[in-house]
C-alpha positions as CSV (number, residue, x, y, z in Angstrom):
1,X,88.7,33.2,-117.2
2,X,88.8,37.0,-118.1
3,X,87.1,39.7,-116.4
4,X,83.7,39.6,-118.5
5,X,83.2,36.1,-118.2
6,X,83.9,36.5,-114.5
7,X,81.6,39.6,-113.7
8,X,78.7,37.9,-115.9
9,X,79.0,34.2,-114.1
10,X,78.3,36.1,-110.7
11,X,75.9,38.2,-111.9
12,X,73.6,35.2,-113.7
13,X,74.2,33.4,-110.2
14,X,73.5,36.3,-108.2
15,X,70.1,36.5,-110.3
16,X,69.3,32.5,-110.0
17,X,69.8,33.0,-106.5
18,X,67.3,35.9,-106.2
19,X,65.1,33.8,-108.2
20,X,65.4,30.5,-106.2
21,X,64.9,32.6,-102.8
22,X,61.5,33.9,-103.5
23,X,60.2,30.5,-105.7
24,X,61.1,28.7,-102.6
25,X,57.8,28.9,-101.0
26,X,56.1,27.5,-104.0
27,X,58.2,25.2,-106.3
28,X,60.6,22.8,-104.3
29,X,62.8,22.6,-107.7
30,X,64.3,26.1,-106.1
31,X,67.0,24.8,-103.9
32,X,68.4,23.4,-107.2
33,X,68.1,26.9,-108.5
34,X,70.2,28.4,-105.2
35,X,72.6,25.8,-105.4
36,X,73.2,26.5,-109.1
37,X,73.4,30.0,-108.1
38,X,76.2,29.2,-105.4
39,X,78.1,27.6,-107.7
40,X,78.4,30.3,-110.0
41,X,79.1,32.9,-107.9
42,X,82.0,31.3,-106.5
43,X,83.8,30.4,-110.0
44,X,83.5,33.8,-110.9
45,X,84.7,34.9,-107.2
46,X,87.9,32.5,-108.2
47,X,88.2,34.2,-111.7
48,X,87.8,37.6,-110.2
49,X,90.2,36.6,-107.3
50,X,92.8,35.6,-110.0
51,X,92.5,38.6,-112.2
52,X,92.9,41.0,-108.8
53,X,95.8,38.8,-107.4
54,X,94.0,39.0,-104.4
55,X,93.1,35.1,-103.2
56,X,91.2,35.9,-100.5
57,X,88.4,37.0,-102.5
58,X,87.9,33.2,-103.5
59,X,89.0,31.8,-100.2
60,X,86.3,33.8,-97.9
61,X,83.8,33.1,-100.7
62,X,84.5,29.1,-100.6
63,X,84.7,29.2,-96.7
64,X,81.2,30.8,-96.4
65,X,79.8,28.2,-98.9
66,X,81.3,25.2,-96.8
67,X,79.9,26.3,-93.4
68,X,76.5,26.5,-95.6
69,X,77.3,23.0,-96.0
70,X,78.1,21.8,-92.7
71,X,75.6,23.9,-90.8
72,X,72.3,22.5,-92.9
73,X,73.8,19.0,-93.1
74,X,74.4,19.3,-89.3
75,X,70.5,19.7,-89.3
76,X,69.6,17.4,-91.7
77,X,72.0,14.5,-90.1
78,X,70.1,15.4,-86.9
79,X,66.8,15.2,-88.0
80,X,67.1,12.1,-89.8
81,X,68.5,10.5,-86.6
82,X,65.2,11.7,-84.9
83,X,63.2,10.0,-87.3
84,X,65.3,6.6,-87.6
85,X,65.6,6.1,-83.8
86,X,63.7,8.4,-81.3
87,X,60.1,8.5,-81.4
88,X,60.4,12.7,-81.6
89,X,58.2,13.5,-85.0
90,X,55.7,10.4,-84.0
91,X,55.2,12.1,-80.8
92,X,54.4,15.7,-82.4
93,X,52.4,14.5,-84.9
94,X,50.5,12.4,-81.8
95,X,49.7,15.4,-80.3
96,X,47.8,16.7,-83.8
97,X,46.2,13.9,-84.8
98,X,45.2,11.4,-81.6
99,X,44.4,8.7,-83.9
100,X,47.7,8.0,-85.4
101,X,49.7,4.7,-84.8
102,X,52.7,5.5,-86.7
103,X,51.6,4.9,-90.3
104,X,52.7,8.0,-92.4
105,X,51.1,7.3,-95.0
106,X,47.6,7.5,-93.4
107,X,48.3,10.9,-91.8
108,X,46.1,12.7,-95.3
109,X,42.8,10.7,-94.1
110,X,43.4,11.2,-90.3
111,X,41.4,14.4,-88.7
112,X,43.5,16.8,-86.8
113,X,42.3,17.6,-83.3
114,X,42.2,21.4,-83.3
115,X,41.7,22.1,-80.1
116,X,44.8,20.4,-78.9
117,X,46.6,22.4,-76.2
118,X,50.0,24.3,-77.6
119,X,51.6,23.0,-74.3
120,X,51.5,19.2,-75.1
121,X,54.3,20.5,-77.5
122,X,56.8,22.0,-74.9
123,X,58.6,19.0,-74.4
124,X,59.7,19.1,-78.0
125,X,60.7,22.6,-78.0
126,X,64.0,22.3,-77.0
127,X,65.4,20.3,-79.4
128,X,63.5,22.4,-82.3
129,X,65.5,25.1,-80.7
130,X,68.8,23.3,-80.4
131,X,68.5,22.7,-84.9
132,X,67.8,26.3,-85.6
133,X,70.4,27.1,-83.4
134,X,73.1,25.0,-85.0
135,X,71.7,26.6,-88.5
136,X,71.9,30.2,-87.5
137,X,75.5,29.9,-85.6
138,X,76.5,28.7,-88.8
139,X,75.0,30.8,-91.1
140,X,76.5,33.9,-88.9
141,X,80.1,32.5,-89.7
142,X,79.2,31.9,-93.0
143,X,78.2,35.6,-93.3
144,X,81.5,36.9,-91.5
145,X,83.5,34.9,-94.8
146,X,80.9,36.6,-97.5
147,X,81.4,40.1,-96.1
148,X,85.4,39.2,-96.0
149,X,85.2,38.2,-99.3
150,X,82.6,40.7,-100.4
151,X,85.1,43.6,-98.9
152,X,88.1,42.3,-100.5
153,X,86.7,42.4,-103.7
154,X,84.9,45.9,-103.1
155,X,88.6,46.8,-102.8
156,X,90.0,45.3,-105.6
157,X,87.4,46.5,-108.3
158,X,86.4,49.8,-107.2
159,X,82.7,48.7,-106.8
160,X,81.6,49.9,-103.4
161,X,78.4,47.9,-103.7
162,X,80.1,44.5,-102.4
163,X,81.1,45.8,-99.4
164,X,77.7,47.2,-98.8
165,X,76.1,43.8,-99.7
166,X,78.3,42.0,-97.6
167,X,77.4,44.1,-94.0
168,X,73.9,43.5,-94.7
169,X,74.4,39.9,-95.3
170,X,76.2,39.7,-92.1
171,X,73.5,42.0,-90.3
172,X,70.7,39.8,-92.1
173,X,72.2,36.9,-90.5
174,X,72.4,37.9,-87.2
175,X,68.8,39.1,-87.5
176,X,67.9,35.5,-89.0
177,X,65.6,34.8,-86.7
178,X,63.1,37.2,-87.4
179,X,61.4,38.2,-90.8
180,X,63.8,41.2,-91.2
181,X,66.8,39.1,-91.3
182,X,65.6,36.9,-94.3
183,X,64.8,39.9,-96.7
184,X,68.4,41.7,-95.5
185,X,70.1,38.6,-96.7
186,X,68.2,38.9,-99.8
187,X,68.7,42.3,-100.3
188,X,72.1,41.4,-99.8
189,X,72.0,39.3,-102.7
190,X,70.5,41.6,-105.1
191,X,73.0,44.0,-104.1
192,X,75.8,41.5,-104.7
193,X,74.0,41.1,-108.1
194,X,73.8,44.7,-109.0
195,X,78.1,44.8,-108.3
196,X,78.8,42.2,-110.9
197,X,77.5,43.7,-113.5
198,X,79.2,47.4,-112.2
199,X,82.7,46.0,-112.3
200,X,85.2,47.3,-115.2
201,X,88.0,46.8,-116.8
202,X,90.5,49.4,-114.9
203,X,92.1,52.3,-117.0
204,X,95.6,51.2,-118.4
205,X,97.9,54.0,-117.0
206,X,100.5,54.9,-119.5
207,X,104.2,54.2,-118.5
208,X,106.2,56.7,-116.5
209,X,108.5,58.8,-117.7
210,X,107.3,58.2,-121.6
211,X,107.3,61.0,-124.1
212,X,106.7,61.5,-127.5
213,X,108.9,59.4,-130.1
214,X,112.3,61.0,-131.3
215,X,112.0,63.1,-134.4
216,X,112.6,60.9,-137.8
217,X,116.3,63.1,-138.5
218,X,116.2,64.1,-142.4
């Protein structure tokens, strides 16, 4: 891959994943978007690592995308255990609607009981707790690899904005939790964005020690 190929993958995925992040709320087709995003991003983080000589930058990028992986299937595994053998999301949804006698599919006729008391929900809190938790411990790690990567290539290219992208990522994701986290890590991501499309070819230094060319003798 060469250098413009590189620079314009990441920046197309750095734009799908801005893109995917705010349709997320109203198209579910988005986490296709993200993950197209991802995808990009890290082949030009491998072209970009092989045209710096500096590995790392692909490494760091591939280990943040894997604890991605591990920490939301983590969640997803866990949830689905929930729902296959515990009686967790019948007894939540219990609480909401009296009536219900475990048939899903009647749940859009059913009446919700509005006046239910929050704390009939306490007993469940714990273990909604315990899956964000596993989610945001490894989305901090998967930060730490970004801004790794991020500052390696900052390095390599000249192109401050990566490292700056990278610390916010990582500060977004320790501030996951609340609101200001999210738009960090999106910030983040336009930044990262912003850097792709910055990066240049460097300057071709002339060889030491060269002069003009001997005279032609006569």
């Amino acid at each position: 891959m060469t250098l413009e190929s590189s620079k314009n993958l990441g920046g197309i995925g750095g734009i799908l994943l801005i893109i995917g992040t705010l349709a997320f709320l109203v198209q579910s087709y988005s986490v296709v978007v993200n993950f197209v995003g991802i995808i990009l991003v890290l082949i030009a983080l491998h072209g970009l690592g092989d045209f710096y000589r500096e590995r790392s930058v692909f490494n760091n990028g591939l280990a943040s995308f894997i604890m991605i992986v591990i920490g939301v299937g983590a969640a997803i595994g866990y949830m689905v255990y929930l729902f296959l053998y515990t009686n967790f999301f019948t007894g939540i949804v219990s609480v909401i609607y009296p009536g219900f006698n475990g048939d899903w599919a009647a749940i859009p006729g059913m009446t919700p009981n509005t006046n239910f008391n929050p704390a009939d929900l306490a007993p469940y809190f714990g273990t909604i707790l315990t899956i964000i938790a596993v989610v945001w411990v490894f989305a901090i790690i998967a930060s730490v690899f970004f801004w790794r990567s991020m500052k390696r290539l900052s390095s390599s290219s000249g192109v401050h904005l990566f490292s700056t992208a990278g610390i916010l990522m990582l500060i977004g994701a320790l501030l996951a939790v609340v609101v200001i986290g999210l738009v960090l890590m999106w910030i983040a991501a336009l930044l990262m964005t912003v850097a792709f499309f910055q990066i240049k070819r460097p300057i071709e230094q002339p060889v030491s020690g060269a002069g003009p060319p001997p005279p032609i003798p006569v």
